[in-house]
C-alpha positions, 0 to 999 in steps of 0.5 A, spaced: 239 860 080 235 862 074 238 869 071 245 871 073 247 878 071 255 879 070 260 885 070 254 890 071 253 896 075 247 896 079 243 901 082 241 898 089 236 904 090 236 901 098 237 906 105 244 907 103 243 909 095 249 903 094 252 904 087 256 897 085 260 897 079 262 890 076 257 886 081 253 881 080 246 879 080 242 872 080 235 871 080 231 865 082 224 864 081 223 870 081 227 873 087 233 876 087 236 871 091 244 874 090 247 880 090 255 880 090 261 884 088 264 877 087 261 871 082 257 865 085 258 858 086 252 857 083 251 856 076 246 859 072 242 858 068 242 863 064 247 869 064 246 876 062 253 880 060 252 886 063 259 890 061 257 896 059 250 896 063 247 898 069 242 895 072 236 898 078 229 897 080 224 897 075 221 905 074 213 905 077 208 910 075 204 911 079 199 915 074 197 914 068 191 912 063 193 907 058 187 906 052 189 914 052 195 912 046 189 912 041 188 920 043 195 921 043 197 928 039 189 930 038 188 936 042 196 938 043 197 946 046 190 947 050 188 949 056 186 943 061 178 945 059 179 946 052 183 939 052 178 935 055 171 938 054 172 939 046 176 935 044 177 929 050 171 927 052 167 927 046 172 921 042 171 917 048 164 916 047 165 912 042 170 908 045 168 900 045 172 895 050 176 892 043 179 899 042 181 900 050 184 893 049 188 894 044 190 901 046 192 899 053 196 894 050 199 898 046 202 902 052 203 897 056 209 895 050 211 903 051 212 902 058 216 896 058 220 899 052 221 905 057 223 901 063 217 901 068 215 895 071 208 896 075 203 901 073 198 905 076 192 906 071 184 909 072 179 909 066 174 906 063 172 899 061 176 896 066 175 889 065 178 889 057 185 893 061 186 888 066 185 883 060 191 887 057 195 887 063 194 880 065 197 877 058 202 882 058 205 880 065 207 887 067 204 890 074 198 894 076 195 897 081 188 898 076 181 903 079 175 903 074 174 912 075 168 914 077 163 920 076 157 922 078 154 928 075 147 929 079 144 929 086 141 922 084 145 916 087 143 908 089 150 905 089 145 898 088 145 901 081 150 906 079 154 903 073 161 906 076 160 903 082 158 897 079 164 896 075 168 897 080 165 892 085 166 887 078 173 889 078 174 887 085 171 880 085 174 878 078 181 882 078 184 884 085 189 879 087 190 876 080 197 872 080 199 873 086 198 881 087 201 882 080 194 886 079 191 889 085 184 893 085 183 900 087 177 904 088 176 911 084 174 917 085 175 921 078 175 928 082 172 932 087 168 937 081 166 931 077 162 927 083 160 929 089 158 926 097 155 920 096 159 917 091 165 919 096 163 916 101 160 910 098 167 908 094 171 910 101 166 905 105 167 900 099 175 900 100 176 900 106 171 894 107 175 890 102 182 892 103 182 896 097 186 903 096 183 909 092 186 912 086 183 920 084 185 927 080 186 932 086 188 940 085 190 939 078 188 946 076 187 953 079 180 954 077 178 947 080 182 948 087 178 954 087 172 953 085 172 948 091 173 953 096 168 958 093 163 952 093 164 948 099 169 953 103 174 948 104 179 946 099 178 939 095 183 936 100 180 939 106 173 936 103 174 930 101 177 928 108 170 930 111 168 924 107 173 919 109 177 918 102 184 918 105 182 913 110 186 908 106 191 907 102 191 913 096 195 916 090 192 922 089 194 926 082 197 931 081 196 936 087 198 942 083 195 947 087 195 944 094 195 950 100 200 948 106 195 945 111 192 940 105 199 938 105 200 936 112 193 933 113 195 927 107 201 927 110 198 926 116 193 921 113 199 918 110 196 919 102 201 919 096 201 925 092 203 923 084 208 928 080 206 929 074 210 934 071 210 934 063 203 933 063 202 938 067 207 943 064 204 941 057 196 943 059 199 950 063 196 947 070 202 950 074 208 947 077 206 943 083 211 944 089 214 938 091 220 940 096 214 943 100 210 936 100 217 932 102 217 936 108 211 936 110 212 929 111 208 926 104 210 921 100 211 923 093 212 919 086 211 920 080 207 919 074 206 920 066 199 921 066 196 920 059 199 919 052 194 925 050 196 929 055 204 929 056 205 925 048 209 919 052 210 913 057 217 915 059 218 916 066 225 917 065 223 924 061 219 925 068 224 925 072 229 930 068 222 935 068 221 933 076 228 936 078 229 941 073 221 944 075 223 945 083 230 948 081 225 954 077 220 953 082 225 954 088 229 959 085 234 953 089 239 949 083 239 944 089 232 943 090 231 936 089 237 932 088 238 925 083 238 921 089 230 924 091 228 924 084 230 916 083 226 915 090 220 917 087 221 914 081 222 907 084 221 906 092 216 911 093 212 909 088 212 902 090 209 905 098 204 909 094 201 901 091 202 899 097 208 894 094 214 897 098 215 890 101 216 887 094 219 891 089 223 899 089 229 896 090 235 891 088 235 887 095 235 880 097 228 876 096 225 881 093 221 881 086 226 881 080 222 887 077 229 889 074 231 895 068 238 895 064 240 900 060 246 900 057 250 905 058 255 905 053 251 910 048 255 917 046 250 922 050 251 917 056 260 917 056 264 920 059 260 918 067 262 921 072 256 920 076 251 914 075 245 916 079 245 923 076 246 920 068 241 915 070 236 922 071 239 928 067 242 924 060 239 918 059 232 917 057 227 911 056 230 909 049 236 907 053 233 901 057 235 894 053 231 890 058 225 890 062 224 884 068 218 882 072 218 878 077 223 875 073 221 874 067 224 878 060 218 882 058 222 887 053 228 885 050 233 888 045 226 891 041 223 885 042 216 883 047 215 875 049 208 877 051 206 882 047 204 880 039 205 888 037 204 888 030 198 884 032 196 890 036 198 895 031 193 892 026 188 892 031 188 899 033 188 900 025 182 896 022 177 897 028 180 902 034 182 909 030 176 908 026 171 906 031 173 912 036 174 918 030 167 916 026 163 922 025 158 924 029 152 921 026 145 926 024 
């Protein structure tokens, strides 16, 4: 036995919700090989006292775009148009694989701090963010976004579907699975048919899922039904997007019918709450979604957008949201909220038989926090502190597959102060350069 976790409570996150107090924890090779209210025989290599702590699954965030750190607090208190096309769109211009790096590393370390174990991350420059998450060690399900603006489409030569067929070929399946590869759609406005169908077509031959933005704002659910007469749902279902495995952001604006047909299609809608509360998009009902069969996560979105990486802030801002949406305080329990942040998010990757639990032979992607902190005493009920009353700050440690990523401030595969220097010689400047003549 590797690791041994002692004298901790540990969140099992299993069918039973199980909440062990005083239990131990061993970790062999990466596995969690022993779960028990007793001490092992064995004797551990390393044991971690976990008076005072608890210990769960690691959180997945099923929704983000890491190299957007750098825009962080840019453009805050706009709508979603104002925010992407005046201010967003326009820095991302000026953009180079040096600065994404950096910049995605640099989320890559305030995930870890916050205690998420496996991202799933859609943006440009995708080879230099699989780079970052290959040094770092954390998880990603990663998809290069796609667009495509014109009628004028040869996917031998069109850029978006090239990198992600580079992407593919080069990353997925790195480390065993640790990286996989997915296809990306950026939304149902910003491409149209051909691209869908080419990337659907991609991904199912090659086993790959598929990552996009759908019904995140009013204006662009509508619109779509004013264009085509179906919903951004109905349509690209048409055209093959929910035949495989996908993570569909947002869904803000989904109507009853789009519901029951992803269900049916067994896609993921990703709950991004903050964000979404932050551009005024709406509040997403995600009751309705669970009972209409669908697997619900959660995700943070950008750093531009949100201003953080802390799923815990997600989970408060989830339970808090379906309360003032429904008009019902019991909404969405603790319980629920803590299934979207861990098991659901790993069936949404597709890593449902690695991770989401504290179970044996599953990987050891483990988050302890301590709860010894005064905003987290006295406590009566463990799941509830875990999603009302702590916050990513309370997390001590962060494991994947075995392996300490973040500890007590700090990161064994990350040189931040490195990254920080890097972000400020070369990636502030290059991204906020003036416009030249």
């Amino acid at each position: 036995m590797d690791t041994l976790f002692s004298n901790i409570t540990v969140v099992t996150m299993d069918a039973a919700m199980h909440v062990y107090p005083s239990a131990f924890v061993g970790v062999t090779d990466g596995k969690i090989s022993y779960l028990s209210k007793a001490a092992p025989q064995e004797k551990p290599t390393q044991i971690i006292n976990g008076e005072g702590m608890v210990l769960m699954p690691g959180l997945i965030n099923c929704h983000t775009h890491l190299p957007m750190s750098i825009l962080r607090g840019y453009a805050d208190d706009c709508d979603l148009a104002t925010w992407l096309n005046d201010y967003i769109l326009p820095r991302e211009d000026h953009l180079d694989g040096r600065s994404v790096k950096a910049a995605a590393l640099l989320s890559i370390a305030e995930c870890l701090r916050f205690g998420v174990t496996s991202v799933s991350d859609m943006y440009m420059f995708s080879d230099e963010i699989a780079q970052a998450v290959a040094e770092s060690g954390i998880k990603a399900n990663l998809g290069h976004s796609c667009t495509l603006l014109t009628e004028d489409f040869d996917w031998l030569h069109d850029p978006g579907f090239a990198q992600t067929v580079a992407l593919q070929e080069k990353w997925n399946g790195f480390d065993d699975g640790r990286i996989r590869v997915d296809a990306c759609i950026h939304a149902e406005y910003t491409s149209n048919y051909q691209l869908w169908e080419a990337l659907s077509e991609y991904a199912a031959s090659n086993g790959l899922g598929m990552q996009l933005h759908l019904s995140e704002t009013a204006s662009e659910h509508e619109g779509c039904k004013d264009k085509y007469g179906l919903t951004p749902a109905q349509l690209l279902d048409c055209h093959h997007v929910f035949d495989v495995r996908a993570t569909a952001a947002h869904c803000v604006h989904l109507e009853p019918e789009d519901m029951s047909l992803l269900a049916h299609r067994k896609a993921s809608a990703v709950h991004c709450p903050v964000s979404n509360l932050k551009l005024a998009d709406g509040c997403a009902d995600v009751v309705a979604m669970i009972k209409a069969g669908m697997n619900v996560c959660l995700g943070t979105d950008s750093s531009a957008s949100n201003n953080n990486l802390d799923l815990f802030e997600e989970m408060k801002a989830a339970a808090l949201m379906a309360k003032a949406k429904s008009g019902n305080a019991a909404a969405l329990p603790v319980e629920a909220v803590l299934m979207m942040a861990t098991v659901c998010g790993a069936r949404a990757q597709g890593r449902q038989a690695q991770c989401g639990q504290i179970k044996l032979g599953m990987d050891a992607d483990l988050i302890m926090l301590n709860f010894t902190a005064p905003h987290l005493i006295p406590c009566h009920n463990v799941l509830s502190h875990l999603v009302y009353a702590a916050s990513g700050h309370d997390v001590v440690m962060t494991m994947v597959r075995g392996k300490i990523l973040y500890a007590d401030g700090q990161y064994p595969t990350i040189d931040l102060g490195s990254v920080v220097h890097e972000l400020s010689l070369h990636a502030i400047g290059q991204v906020f350069r003036e416009e030249k003549d």
